[in-house]
C-alpha positions in Angstrom: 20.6 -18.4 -8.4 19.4 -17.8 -4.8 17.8 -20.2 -2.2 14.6 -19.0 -0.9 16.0 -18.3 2.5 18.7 -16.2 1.1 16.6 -14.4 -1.3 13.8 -13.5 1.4 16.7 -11.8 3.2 18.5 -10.3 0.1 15.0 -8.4 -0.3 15.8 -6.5 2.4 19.4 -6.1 1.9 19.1 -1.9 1.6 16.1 -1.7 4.5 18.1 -3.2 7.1 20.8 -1.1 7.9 17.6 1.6 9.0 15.4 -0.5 10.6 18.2 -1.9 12.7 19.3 1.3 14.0 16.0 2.1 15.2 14.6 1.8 18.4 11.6 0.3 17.4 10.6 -0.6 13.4 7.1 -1.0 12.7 5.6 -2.5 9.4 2.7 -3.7 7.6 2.5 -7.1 6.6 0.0 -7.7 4.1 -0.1 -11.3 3.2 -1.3 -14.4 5.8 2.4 -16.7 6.5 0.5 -20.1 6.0 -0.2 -22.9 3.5 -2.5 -22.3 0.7 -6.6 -22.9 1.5 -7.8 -20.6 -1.2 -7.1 -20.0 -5.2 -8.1 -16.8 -7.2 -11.5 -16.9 -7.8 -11.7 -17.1 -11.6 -14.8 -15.3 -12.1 -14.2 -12.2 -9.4 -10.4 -12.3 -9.9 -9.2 -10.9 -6.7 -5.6 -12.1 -6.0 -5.0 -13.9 -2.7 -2.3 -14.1 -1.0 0.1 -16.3 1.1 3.7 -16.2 2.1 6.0 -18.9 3.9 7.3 -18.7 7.6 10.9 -17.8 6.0 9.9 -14.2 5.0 8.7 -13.9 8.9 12.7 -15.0 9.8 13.7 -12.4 7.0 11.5 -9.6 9.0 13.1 -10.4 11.9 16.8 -10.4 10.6 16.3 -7.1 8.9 15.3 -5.5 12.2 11.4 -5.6 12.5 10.2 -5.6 16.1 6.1 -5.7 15.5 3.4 -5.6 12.6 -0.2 -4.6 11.5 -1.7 -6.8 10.1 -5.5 -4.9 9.8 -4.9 -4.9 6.3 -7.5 -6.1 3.0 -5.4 -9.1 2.5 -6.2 -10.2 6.2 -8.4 -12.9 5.3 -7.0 -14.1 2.2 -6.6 -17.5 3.2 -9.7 -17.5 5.6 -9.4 -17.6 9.3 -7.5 -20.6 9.2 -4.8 -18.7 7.2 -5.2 -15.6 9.9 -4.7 -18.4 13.6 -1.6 -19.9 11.1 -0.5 -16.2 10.8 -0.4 -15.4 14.9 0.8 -18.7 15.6 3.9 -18.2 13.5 4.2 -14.5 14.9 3.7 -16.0 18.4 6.8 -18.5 17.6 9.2 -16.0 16.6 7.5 -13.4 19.2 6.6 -11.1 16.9 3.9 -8.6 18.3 0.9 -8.6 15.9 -1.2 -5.0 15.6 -5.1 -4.9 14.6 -6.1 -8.8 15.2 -7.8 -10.5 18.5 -10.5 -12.8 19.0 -13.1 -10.3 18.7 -13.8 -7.0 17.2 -12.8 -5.4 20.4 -10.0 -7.2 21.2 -8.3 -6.5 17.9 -8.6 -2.5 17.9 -6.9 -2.5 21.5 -4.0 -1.2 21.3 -0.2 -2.9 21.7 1.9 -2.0 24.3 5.9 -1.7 23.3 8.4 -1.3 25.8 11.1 0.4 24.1 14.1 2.0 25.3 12.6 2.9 28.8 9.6 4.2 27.4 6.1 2.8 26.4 4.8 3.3 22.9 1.0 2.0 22.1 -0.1 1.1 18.8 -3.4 0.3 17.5 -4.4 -0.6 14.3 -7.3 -0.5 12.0 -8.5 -1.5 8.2 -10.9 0.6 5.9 -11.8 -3.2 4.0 -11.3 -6.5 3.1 -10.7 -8.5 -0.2 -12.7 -11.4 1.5 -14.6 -12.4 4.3 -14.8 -15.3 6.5 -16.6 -18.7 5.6 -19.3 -18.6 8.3 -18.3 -22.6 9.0 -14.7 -21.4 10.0 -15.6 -20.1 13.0 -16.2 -16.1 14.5 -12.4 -15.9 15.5 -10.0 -14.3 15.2 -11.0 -11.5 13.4 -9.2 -8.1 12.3 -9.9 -4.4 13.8 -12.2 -2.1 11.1 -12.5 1.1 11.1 -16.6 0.4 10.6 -16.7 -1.1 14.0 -16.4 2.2 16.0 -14.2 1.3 18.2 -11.1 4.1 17.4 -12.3 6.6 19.8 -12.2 3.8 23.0 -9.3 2.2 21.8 -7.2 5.3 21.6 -8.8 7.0 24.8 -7.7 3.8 27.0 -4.4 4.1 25.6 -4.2 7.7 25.8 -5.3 7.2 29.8 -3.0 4.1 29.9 0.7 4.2 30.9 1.8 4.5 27.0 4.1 7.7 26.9 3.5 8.0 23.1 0.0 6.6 21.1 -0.2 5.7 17.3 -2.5 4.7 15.0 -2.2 3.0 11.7 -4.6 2.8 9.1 -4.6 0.7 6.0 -7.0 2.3 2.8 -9.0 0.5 0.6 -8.7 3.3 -2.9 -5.4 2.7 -4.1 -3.1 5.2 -6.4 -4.0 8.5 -4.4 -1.7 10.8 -3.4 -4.1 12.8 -1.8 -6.6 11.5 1.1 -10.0 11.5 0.2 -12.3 13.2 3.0 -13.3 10.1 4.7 -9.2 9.7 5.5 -9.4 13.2 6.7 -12.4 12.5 8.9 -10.7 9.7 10.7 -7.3 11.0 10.8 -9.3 14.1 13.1 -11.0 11.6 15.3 -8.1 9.3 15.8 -6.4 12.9 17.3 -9.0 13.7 19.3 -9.2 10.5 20.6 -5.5 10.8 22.1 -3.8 9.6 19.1 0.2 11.4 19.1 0.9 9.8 15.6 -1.0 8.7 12.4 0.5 6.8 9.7 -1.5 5.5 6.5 -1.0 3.0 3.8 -2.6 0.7 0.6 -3.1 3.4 -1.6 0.5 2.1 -2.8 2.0 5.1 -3.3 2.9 8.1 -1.3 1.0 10.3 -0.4 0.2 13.8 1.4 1.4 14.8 5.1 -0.8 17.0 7.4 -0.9 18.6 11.1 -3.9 18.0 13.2 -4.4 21.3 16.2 -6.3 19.2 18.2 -9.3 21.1 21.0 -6.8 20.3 23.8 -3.9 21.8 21.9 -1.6 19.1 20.9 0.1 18.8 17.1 -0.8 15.3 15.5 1.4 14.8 12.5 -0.5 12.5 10.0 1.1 10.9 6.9 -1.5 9.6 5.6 0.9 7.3 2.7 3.6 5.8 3.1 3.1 3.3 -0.2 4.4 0.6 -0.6 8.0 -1.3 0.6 8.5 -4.3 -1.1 6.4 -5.2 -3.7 7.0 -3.6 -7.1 3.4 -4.8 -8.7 2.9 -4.6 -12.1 5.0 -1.8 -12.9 7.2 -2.5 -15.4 11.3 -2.0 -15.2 10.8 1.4 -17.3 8.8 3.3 -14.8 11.9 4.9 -13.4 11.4 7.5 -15.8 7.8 7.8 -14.8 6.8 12.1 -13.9 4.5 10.4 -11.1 4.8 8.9 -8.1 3.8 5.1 -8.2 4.0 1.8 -6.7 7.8 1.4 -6.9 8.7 4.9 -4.7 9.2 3.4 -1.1 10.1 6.1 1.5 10.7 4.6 4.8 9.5 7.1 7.6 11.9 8.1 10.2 9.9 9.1 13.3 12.0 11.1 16.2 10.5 11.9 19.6 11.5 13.7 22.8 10.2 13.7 26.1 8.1 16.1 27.0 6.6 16.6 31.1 6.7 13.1 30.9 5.3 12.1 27.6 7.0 11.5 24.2 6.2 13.8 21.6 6.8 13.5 17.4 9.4 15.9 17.2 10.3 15.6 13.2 10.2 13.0 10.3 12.6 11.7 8.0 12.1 10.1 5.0 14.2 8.0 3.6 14.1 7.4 0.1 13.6 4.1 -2.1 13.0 2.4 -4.9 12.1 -1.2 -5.3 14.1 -2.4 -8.3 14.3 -5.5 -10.0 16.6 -7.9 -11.4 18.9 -5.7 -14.5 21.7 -7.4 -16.5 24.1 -4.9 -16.8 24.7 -2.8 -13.9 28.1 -1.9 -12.9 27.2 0.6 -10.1 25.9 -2.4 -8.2 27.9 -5.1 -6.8 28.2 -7.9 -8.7 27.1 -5.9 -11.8 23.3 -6.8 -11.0 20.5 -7.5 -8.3 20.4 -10.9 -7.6 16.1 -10.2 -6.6 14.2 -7.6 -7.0 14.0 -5.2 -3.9 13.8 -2.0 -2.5 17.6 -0.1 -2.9 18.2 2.8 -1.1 18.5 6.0 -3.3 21.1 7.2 -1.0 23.6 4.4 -1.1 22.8 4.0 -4.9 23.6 7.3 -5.6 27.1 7.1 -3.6 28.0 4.0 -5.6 27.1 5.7 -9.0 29.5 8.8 -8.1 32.1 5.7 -7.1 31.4 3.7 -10.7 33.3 4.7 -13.6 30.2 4.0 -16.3 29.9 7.6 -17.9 27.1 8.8 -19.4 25.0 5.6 -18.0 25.9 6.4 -14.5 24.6 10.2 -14.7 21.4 9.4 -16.5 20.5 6.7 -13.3 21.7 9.3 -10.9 19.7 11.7 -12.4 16.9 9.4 -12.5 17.0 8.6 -8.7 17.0 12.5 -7.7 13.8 12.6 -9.6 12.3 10.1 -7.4 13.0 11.7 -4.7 11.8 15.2 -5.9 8.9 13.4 -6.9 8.2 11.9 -3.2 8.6 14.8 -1.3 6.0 16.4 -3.6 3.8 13.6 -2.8 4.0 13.8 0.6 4.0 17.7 0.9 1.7 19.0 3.5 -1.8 19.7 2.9 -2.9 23.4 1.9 -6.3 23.2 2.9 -7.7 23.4 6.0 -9.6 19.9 7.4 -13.3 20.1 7.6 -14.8 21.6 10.4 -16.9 19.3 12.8 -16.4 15.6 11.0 -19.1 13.0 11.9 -17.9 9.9 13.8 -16.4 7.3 12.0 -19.5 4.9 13.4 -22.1 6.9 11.4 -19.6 6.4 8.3 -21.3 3.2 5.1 -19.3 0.1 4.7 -17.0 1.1 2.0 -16.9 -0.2 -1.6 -15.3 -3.1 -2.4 -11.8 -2.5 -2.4 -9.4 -3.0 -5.1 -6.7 -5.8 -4.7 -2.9 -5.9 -5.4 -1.4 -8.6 -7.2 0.2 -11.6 -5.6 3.4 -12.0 -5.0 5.4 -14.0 -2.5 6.6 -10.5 -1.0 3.1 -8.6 -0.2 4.0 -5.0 0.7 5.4 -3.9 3.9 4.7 -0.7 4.6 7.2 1.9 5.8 7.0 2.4 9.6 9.2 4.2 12.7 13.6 -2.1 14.4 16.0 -6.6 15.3 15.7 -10.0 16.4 17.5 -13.0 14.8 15.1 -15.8 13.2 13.9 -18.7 15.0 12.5 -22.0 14.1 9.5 -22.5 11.8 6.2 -23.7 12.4 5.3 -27.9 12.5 3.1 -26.8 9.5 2.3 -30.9 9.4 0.3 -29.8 12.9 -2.4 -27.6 11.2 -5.2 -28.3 8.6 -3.8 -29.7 5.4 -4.8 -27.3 2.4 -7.8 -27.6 0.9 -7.6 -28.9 -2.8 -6.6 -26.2 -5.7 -8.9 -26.7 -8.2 -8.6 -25.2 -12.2 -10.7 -23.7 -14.3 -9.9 -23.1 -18.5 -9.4 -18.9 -19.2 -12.0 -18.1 -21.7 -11.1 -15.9 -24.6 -13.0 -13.3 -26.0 -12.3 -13.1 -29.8 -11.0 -9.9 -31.1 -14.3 -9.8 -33.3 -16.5 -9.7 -30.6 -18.5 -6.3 -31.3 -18.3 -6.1 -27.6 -14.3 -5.8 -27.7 -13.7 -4.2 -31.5 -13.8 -0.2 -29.6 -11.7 -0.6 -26.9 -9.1 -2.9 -29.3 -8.5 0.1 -31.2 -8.8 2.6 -28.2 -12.1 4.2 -26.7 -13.5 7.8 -25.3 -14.3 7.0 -22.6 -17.5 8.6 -21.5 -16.7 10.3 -18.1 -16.5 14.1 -17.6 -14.5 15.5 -13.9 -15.6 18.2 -11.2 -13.1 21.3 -10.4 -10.8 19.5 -9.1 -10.0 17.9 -12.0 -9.8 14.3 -10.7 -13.3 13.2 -9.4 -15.4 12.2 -11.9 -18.6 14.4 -11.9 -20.3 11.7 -14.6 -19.4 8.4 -15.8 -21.2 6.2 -18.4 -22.5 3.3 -16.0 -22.9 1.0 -19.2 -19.4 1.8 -20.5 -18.3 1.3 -17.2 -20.4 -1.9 -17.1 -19.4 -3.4 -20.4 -15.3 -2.9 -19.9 -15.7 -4.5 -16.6 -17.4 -7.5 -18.0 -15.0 -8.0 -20.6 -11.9 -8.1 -18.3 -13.9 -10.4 -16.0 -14.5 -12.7 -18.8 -11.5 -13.0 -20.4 -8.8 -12.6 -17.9 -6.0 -12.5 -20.9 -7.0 -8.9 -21.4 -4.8 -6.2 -20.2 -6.2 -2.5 -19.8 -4.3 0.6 -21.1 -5.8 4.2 -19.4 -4.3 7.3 -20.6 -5.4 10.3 -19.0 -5.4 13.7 -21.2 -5.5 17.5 -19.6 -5.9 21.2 -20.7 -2.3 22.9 -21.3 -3.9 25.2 -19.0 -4.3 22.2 -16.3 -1.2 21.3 -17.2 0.5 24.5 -16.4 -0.3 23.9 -12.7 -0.6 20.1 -12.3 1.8 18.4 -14.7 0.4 14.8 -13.5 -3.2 15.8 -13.5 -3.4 13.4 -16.8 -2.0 10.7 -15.1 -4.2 11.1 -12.0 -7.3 10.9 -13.9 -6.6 8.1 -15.7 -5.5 6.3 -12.2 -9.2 7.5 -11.1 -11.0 5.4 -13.9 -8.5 2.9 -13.1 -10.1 2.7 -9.1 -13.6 2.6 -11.2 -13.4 -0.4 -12.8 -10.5 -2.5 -10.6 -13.2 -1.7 -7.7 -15.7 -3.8 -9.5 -13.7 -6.9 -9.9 -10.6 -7.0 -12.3 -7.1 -6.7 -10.5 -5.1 -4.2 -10.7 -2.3 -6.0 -11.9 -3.9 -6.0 -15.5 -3.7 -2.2 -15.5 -1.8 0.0 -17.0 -2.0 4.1 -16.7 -0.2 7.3 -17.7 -0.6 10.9 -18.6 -0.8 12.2 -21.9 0.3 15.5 -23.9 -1.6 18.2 -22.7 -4.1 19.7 -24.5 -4.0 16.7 -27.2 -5.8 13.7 -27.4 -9.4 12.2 -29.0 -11.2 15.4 -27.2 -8.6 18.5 -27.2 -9.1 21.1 -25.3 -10.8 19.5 -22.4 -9.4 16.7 -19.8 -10.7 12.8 -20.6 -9.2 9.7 -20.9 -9.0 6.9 -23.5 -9.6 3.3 -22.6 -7.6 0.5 -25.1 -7.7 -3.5 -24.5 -4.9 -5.6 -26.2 -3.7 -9.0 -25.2 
C-alpha cells in the first residue's frame, strides 16, 4: 500500500525522466483541483470530475511547467470548482492555458520565457460536459473554439514578441484516429492565423499527423491526437493485445525547434511511446515484481528490462506485445494522404457542436502529451473557500431482463445502421433503435453495452481495424446522447462473418 502523495507521484514514475529534460513540458489537465460541489447526474450520467491539490504537486515534481485547461471537463465542478482550480495553479505558479475572466481573455495567448526565447500558447475547447449555473457568476470562463476568437488571438501573438506560437485544441468526438473535417478546418485557420504548432487531444487516442503550406509559405505541423496520458478508462487489463489503437497507447510528443532569422521553427517530432498499465501480480521484468498503481510505463525502458529479466517465454510474448503498440501508434499518427479542403469557412460561421461524450472519472483525468520541473509547494487553506454543497443519492433502477424493451439486445441485436464509402460514417441509422438503446442505458445504469463491428474480407484486406472503427462510430452515437462511455465496450469482428455477411454492420448486446 501507497499513501496518496506517493501514489500521485508514482503515476508518473516513467513520464518524468522526459518531461524533466525538456525545456518546457506542456500538458492537459482535465479535471478541476477542488472539493466536490457536484455528483453524477443520475438521469444524464455524465461523469464529473475533481482531483486534490496533491496531483497539482505530482505535476510539478515530474517536470510540468504549464497547462490547458480549455478542456469539456472544465466546468465539472461549476465555476466555483474552475476559481479553486486557478487559485491552486496560482499557489504553486503554475501557468494556466485557455481560462480568463471573459471569453476574450481566456483565448489570449500565454507567454513562456524559456531558455532565452519566448514561446506563446493559446488554448481552445470544441465543448463542454456542463455549463455554468447562471447564479455562480459570468467568471471565469474557458476559451471555445465557437467564440471566434482564434484568428485575433493567434494574430496578436504572431505580431507579439513570441519567437514560436502554438495552439492546442481539445475535441469533443472521442475514439477517432482520423480528424473529422471540422478539425481540419480549424487546424488551417489556426495556421493562417500565425500559428507555428498545432497539437490536438480528447479523442483519447492517437490519432493522424499533417503539414499545413500556409499562403505566406510557412510549414505548420499539426498532430491533431495525442490521446490520452494517464488515465486508462475502462479498458480492461487484456487490451494489450488489442489490433487498434485505444485509450491505453500514450505517446508523449517530443517537439524540437531551431532558430530561424530570428524566430523558432518546428524542426522534427519525437514520439515517445507508452502505455498506461495497471496494477499485475506477477511481473518479474518490473521492479518489485509488480506496479504498485496503475500508470503510464515507457515501452522503451520496459522493453530494456524485459531483455534484462530471465522469464522465458513470458518475457518475449510482453516484448512482443509492446512493439505492437508502438507499430500500432505510429500507424495512427501517420500523416494524412489527402489533401485539406480548399478555402474552409471561419470557425465563427461553424454550429455549437453536439453534446460531447464524457470519460469516466477517475482521480487521475488525462493529461495529454505535450512538448518540463518545479518541486511542489504548499496546498491550498481549502477551509477558506465555499464548503461543498451536499451529495445527495438516488436508488439505480433496474430494468428486468423480461422487459420486451431489453429481451433483443440481451441476446445480441442488428443493429439497423448502413455506412458511406468510407466505411466508417454512417450513411443511415435507425433513429428509434438509436432511441430505445439510449433509453435503456439511461434508465438502468447497471447495463453495460458490447459493440462489435463486422467488415467485408475485401475491407478487410485494406483496413484490418475498419470493424473496430465502426463499431467505435455507433459507440460516439449513443454515448453522445447521454450514457458514459465507461459502460462501453467495442471491437472488430472476423471479416466477412457476422449476423449480415458479406456487407460491414455491427451488432449491439446488453448484459449486466
Amino acid at each position: 500500500m501507497v499513501g496518496r502523495d506517493e501514489a500521485y507521484r508514482e503515476v508518473f514514475r516513467d513520464l518524468a525522466p522526459t518531461l524533466s529534460r525538456a525545456d518546457l513540458a506542456v500538458v492537459n489537465l482535465e479535471v478541476p483541483i477542488t472539493p466536490r460541489y457536484r455528483d453524477r447526474d443520475p438521469i444524464e450520467d455524465v461523469p464529473v470530475f475533481r482531483a486534490p491539490t496533491h496531483f497539482l504537486d505530482a505535476l510539478r515534481a515530474a517536470g510540468v511547467d504549464a497547462v490547458t485547461i480549455a478542456n469539456n471537463h472544465a466546468y465539472d465542478q461549476g465555476l466555483r470548482g474552475l476559481r479553486n482550480t486557478m487559485a491552486a495553479a496560482d499557489e504553486r505558479h503554475l501557468p494556466l492555458i485557455g481560462v480568463g475572466a471573459d471569453s476574450g481573455a481566456a483565448a489570449r495567448a500565454l507567454v513562456v520565457p524559456v531558455s532565452g526565447a519566448r514561446v506563446a500558447f493559446a488554448a481552445w475547447a470544441e465543448g463542454t460536459n456542463h455549463r455554468p449555473n447562471g447564479d455562480e457568476g459570468a467568471s471565469p470562463r474557458i476559451a471555445f473554439l465557437r467564440d471566434g476568437t482564434l484568428q485575433a488571438s493567434l494574430r496578436a501573438a504572431r505580431a507579439g514578441d513570441a519567437h514560436l506560437v502554438v495552439a492546442v485544441f481539445h475535441w469533443v468526438h472521442e475514439d477517432m484516429t482520423r480528424p473529422r473535417p471540422m478539425m481540419r478546418e480549424a487546424a488551417r485557420e489556426a495556421a493562417e492565423a500565425g500559428a507555428d504548432l498545432i497539437i490536438g487531444h480528447g479523442t483519447h487516442v492517437p490519432g493522424s499527423t499533417e503539414v499545413i503550406e500556409t499562403s505566406d509559405g510557412r510549414r505548420v505541423r499539426v498532430l491533431y491526437s495525442l490521446g490520452n496520458l494517464l488515465a486508462a478508462m475502462e479498458e480492461p487489463a487484456g487490451v494489450l493485445t488489442a489490433r487498434e489503437v485505444g485509450v491505453r497507447d500514450a505517446p508523449l510528443a517530443l517537439v524540437r525547434t531551431e532558430w530561424r532569422a530570428g524566430r523558432l521553427e518546428v524542426a522534427g517530432v519525437e514520439v515517445v511511446h507508452h502505455w498506461i498499465a495497471r496494477p499485475i501480480a506477477a511481473a518479474p521484468w518490473l521492479e518489485g515484481g509488480a506496479l504498485a498503481v496503475g500508470r503510464p510505463v515507457s515501452i522503451t525502458s520496459e522493453l530494456e528490462r524485459l531483455a534484462a529479466t530471465p522469464c522465458g517465454r513470458a518475457c518475449d510474448q510482453r516484448a512482443a506485445m509492446y512493439r505492437r503498440r508502438v507499430a500500432l501508434m505510429d500507424e495512427a499518427m501517420a500523416d494524412l494522404a489527402e489533401p485539406m479542403p480548399a478555402a474552409p469557412p471561419p470557425l465563427v460561421a461553424i454550429a455549437a457542436p453536439p453534446v460531447p461524450r464524457p470519460a469516466p472519472p477517475r482521480p487521475a483525468a488525462p493529461a495529454e502529451p505535450a512538448l518540463v520541473a518545479i518541486a511542489p509547494t504548499r496546498r491550498p487553506p481549502w477551509d477558506a473557500l465555499t464548503e461543498p454543497a451536499p451529495r445527495s443519492h438516488t436508488p439505480r433502477i433496474v430494468v428486468p431482463d423480461t422487459d420486451p424493451r431489453l429481451q433483443p439486445f440481451l441476446r445480441g441485436m442488428l443493429f439497423p445502421m448502413d455506412f458511406v464509402a468510407d466505411g466508417v460514417a454512417e450513411s443511415r441509422v435507425d433513429e428509434a433503435a438509436l432511441g430505445r438503446l439510449v433509453a435503456l442505458m439511461r434508465e438502468d445504469r447497471g447495463l453495460r453495452c458490447e459493440i462489435t463491428g463486422y467488415s467485408t474480407e475485401a475491407e478487410a484486406a485494406t483496413r484490418p481495424s475498419l470493424g473496430a472503427m465502426r463499431a467505435r462510430r455507433l459507440k460516439v452515437l449513443v454515448a453522445g446522447r447521454g450514457p458514459s462511455r465507461s459502460r462501453f465496450t467495442t471491437r472488430g469482428g472476423p471479416p466477412g462473418q457476422g449476423r449480415r455477411a458479406g456487407t460491414g454492420h455491427v451488432v449491439v448486446r446488453l448484459r449486466r
